[in-house]
TIVO-513056 format. One record per residue: x, y, z of N, C-alpha, C, O in turn; residue in three letters. Coordinates in pm, whole numbers, padded with zeros to 5 digits, always signed. Layout:
XYZXYZXYZXYZALA;...
***
This chain:
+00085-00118+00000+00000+00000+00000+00089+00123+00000+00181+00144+00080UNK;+00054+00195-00091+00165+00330-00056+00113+00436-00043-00010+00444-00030UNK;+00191+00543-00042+00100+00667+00036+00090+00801-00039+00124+00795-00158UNK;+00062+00884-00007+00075+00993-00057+00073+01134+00030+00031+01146+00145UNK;+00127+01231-00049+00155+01349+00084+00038+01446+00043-00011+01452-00070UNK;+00007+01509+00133-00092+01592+00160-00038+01709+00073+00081+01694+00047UNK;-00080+01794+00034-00076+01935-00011-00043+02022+00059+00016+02119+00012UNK;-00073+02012+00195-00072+02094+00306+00104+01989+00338+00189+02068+00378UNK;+00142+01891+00330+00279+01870+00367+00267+01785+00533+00354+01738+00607UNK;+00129+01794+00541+00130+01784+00685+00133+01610+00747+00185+01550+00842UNK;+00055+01580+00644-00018+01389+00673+00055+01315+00541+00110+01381+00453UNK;+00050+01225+00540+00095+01092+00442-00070+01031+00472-00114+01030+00588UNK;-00140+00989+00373-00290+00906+00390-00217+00789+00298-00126+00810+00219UNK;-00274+00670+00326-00291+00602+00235-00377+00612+00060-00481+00650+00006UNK;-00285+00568+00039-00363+00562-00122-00413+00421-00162-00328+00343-00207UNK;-00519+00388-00152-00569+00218-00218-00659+00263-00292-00731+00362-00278UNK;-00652+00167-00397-00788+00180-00512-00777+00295-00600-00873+00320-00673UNK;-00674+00370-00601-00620+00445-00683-00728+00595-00608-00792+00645-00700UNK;-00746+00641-00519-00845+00729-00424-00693+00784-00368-00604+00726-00305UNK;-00707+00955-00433-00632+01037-00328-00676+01155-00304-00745+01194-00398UNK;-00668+01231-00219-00674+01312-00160-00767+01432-00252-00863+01498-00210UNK;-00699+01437-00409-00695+01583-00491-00879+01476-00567-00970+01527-00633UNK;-00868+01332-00522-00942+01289-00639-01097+01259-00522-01204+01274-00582UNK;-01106+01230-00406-01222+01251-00321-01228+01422-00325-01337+01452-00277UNK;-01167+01522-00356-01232+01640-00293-01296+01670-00413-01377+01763-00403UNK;-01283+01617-00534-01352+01599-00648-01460+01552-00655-01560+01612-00694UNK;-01453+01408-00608-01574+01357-00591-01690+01428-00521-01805+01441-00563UNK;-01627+01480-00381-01749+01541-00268-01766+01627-00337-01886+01653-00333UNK;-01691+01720-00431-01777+01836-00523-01860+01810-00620-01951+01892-00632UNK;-01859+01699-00712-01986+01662-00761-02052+01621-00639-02129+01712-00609UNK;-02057+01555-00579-02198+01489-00541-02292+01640-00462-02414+01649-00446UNK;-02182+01746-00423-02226+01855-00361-02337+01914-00468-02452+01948-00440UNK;-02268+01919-00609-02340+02005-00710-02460+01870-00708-02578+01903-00690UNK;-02436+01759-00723-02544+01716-00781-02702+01674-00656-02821+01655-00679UNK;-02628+01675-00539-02746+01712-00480-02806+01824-00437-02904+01836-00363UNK;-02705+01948-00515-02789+02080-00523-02922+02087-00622-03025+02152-00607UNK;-02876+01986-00742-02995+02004-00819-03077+01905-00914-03122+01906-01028UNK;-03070+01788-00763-03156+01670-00768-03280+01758-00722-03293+01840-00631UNK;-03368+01709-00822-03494+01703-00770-03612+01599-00707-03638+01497-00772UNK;-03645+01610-00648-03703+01487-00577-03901+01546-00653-03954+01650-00692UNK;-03942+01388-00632-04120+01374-00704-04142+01245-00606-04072+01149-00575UNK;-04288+01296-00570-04324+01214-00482-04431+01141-00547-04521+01213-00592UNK;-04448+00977-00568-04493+00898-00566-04558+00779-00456-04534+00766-00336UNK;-04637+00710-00531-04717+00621-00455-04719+00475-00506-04798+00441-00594UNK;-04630+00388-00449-04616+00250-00419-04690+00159-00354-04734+00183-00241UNK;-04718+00021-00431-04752-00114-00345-04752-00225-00430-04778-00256-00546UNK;-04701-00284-00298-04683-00410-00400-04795-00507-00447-04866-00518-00347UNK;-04838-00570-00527-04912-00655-00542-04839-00824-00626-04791-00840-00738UNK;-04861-00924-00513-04782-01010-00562-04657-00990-00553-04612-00917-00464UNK;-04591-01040-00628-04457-01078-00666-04442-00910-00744-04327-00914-00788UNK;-04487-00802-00772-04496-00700-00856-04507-00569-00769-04616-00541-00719UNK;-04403-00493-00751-04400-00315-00698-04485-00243-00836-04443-00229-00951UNK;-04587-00215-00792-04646-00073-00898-04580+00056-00868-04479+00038-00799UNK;-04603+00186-00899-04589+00337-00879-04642+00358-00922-04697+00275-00995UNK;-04686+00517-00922-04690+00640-01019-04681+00764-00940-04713+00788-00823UNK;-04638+00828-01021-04598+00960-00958-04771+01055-00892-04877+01049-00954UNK;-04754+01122-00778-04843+01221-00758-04870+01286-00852-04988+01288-00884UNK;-04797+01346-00914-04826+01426-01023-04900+01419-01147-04977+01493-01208UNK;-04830+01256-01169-04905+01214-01286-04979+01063-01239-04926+00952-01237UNK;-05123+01101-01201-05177+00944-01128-05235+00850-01252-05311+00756-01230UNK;-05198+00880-01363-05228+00815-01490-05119+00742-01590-05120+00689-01701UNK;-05024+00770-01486-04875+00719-01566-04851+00602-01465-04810+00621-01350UNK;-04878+00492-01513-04820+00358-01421-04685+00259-01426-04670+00208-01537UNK;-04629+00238-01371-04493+00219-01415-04444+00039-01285-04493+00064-01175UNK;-04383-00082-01281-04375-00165-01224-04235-00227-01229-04165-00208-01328UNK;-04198-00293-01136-04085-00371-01127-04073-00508-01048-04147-00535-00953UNK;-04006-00566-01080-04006-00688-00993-03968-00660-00888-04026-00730-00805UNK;-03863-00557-00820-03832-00498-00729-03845-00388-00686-03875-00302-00769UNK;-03832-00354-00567-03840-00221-00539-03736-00163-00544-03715-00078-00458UNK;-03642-00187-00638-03524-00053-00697-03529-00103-00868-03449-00052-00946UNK;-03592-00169-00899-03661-00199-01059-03792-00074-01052-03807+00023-01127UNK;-03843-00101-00982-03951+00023-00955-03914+00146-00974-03969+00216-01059UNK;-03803+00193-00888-03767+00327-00869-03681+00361-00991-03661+00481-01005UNK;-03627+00281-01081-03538+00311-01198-03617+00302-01298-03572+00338-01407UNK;-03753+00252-01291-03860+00293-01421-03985+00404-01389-04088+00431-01450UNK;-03918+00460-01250-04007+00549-01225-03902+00652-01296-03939+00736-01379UNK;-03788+00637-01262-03684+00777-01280-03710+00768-01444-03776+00867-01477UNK;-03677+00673-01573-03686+00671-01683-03839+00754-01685-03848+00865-01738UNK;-03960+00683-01620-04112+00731-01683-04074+00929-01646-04068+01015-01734UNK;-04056+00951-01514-04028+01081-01498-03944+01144-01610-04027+01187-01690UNK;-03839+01166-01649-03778+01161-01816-03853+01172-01900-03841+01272-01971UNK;-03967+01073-01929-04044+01087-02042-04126+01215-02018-04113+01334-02047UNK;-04204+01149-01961-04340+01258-01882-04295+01449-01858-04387+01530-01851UNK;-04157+01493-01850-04119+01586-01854-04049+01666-01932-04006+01781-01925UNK;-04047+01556-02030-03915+01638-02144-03984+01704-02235-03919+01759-02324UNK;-04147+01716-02237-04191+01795-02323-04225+01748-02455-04307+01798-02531UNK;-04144+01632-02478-04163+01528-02635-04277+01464-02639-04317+01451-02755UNK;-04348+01416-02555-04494+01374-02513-04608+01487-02534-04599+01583-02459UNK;-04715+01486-02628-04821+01500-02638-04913+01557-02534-04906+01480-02438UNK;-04985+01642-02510-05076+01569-02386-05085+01483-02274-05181+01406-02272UNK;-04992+01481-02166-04970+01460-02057-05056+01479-01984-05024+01595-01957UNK;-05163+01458-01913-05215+01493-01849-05126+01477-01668-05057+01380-01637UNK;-05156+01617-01559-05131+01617-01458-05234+01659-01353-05351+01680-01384UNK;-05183+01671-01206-05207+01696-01111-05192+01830-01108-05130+01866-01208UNK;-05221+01916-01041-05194+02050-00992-05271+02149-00861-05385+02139-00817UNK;-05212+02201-00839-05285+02226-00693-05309+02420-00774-05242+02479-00859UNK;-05458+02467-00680-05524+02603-00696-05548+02632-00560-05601+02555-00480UNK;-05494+02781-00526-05577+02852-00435-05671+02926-00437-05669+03036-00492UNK;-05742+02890-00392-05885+02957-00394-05930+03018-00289-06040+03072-00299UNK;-05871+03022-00184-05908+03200-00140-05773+03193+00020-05756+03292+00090UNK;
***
């Protein structure tokens, strides 16, 4: 295992898996940006059988299934994709009004 020196001069860390120092503060900066502008959609799950359904709140007419419940959530993320990119027709949605 060998090491590597800090920038600061101060520490020696290990280096395994080819992970150093200049290449995690990289990493934590994407994941920083990218959970700045994840958006989250709330849906409604159950299983029936051997089968996870969804569909999004938004869209209670878009049904989407998996054998699992992370098969579920990766054809919810694809249906969300569709349903928003605007290439679709007539979408019908949900939407909320205030009325007084």
């Amino acid at each position: 295992m060998g090491t590597h020196r800090c920038v600061s001069g101060n520490a020696h860390l290990p280096v395994w898996l080819g992970v150093t120092p200049l290449r995690l503060t990289t990493v934590a900066a994407g994941l920083k940006l990218y959970n700045r502008f994840m958006r989250m959609a709330r849906y409604l799950r159950w299983q029936d059988g051997d089968i996870w359904l969804g569909h999004f709140e938004r869209f209670p007419d878009y049904l989407t299934q998996g054998e699992s419940l992370s098969e579920l959530e990766e054809n919810l993320r694809d249906l969300y994709r569709d349903l928003t990119s605007g290439e679709i027709p007539g979408i019908r949605s949900m939407a909320e009004l205030a009325v007084e």
